[in-house]
FIKOLLO-252072 format. One line per field, with one value per residue (C-alpha): residue number from 1; residue in three letters; x, y, z. Coordinates in steps of 0.2 Angstrom, whole numbers. Last residue first. Layout:
<voses>
nr <- [NUM / ...]
rest <- [ALA / ...]
east <- [X / ...]
north <- [Y / ...]
up <- [Z / ...]
</voses>
This chain:
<voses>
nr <- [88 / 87 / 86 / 85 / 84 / 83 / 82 / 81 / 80 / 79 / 78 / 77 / 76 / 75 / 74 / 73 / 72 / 71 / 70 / 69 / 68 / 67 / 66 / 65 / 64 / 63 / 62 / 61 / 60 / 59 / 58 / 57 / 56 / 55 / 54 / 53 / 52 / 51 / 50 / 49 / 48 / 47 / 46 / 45 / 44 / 43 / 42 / 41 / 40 / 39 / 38 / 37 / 36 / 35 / 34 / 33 / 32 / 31 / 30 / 29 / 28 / 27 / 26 / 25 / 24 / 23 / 22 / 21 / 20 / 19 / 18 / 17 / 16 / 15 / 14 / 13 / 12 / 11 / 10 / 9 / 8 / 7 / 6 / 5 / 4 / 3 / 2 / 1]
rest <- [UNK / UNK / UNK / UNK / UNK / UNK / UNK / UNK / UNK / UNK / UNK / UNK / UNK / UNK / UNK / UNK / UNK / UNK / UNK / UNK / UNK / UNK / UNK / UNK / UNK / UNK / UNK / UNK / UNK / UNK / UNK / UNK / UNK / UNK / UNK / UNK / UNK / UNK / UNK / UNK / UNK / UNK / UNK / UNK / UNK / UNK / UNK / UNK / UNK / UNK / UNK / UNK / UNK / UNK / UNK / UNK / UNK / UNK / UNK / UNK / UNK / UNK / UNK / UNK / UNK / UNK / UNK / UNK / UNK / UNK / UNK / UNK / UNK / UNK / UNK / UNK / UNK / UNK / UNK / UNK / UNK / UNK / UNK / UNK / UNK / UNK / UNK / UNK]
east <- [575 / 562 / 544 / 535 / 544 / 541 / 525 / 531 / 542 / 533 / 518 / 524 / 532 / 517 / 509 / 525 / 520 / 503 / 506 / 521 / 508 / 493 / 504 / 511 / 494 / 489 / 502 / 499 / 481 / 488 / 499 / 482 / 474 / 486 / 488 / 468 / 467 / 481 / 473 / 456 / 464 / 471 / 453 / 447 / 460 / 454 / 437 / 440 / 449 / 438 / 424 / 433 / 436 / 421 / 416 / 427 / 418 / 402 / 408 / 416 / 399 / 387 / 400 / 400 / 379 / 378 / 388 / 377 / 388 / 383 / 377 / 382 / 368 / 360 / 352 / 345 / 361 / 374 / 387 / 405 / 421 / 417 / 411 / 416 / 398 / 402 / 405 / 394]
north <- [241 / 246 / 241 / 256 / 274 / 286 / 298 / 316 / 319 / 314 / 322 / 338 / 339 / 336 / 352 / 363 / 358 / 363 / 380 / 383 / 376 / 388 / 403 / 398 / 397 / 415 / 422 / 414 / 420 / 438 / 439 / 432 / 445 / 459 / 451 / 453 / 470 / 476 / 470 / 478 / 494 / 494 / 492 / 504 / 516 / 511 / 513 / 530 / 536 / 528 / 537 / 554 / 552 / 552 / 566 / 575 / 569 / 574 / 591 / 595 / 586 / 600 / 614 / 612 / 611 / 627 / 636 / 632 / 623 / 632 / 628 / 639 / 649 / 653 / 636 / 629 / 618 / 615 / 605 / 611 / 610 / 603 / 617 / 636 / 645 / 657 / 676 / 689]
up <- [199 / 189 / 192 / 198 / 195 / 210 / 204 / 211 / 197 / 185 / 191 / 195 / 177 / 169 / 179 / 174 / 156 / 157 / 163 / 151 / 136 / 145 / 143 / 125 / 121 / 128 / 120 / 103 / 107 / 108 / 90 / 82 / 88 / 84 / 67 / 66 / 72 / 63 / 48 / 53 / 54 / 36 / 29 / 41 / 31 / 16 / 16 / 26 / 10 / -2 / 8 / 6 / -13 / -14 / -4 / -15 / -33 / -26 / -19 / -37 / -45 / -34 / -36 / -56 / -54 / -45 / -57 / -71 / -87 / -103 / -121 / -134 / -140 / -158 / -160 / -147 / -136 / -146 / -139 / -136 / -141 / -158 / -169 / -163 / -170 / -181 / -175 / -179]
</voses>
């Protein structure tokens, strides 16, 4: 018989090698992909809450710049309608 190969892998009672169950591999292969599958969608709705923000911010500096055209047409109404008091 052959001796034991030492170091590659464990003993488990004496006489056998110890074994990895077929089962189990597809159990940790299936773990390690649906990991790698959250990450994924961790990321990518990480990515779409930025765009969401900058298009956010992009959209209330719309709306400002509506409300400061708005306002400044107004002003200009009033000055123009209000004759000048006092000059000559």
């Amino acid at each position: 018989m052959s001796e034991p190969r030492s170091g590659q892998r464990e003993q488990g009672r004496y006489g056998f090698e110890a074994f990895d169950c077929a089962p189990a591999l597809r159990l940790e292969a299936h773990e390690r992909v649906s990991t790698l599958h959250i990450d994924n969608l961790n990321r990518r709705a990480e990515k779409l809450e930025a765009l969401v923000e900058k298009l956010e911010k992009r959209l209330w500096l719309g709306v400002y710049g509506v409300v400061a055209v708005i306002l400044g047409q107004a002003f200009q109404s009033i000055v123009t309608a209000v004759p000048l008091v006092g000059l000559p």
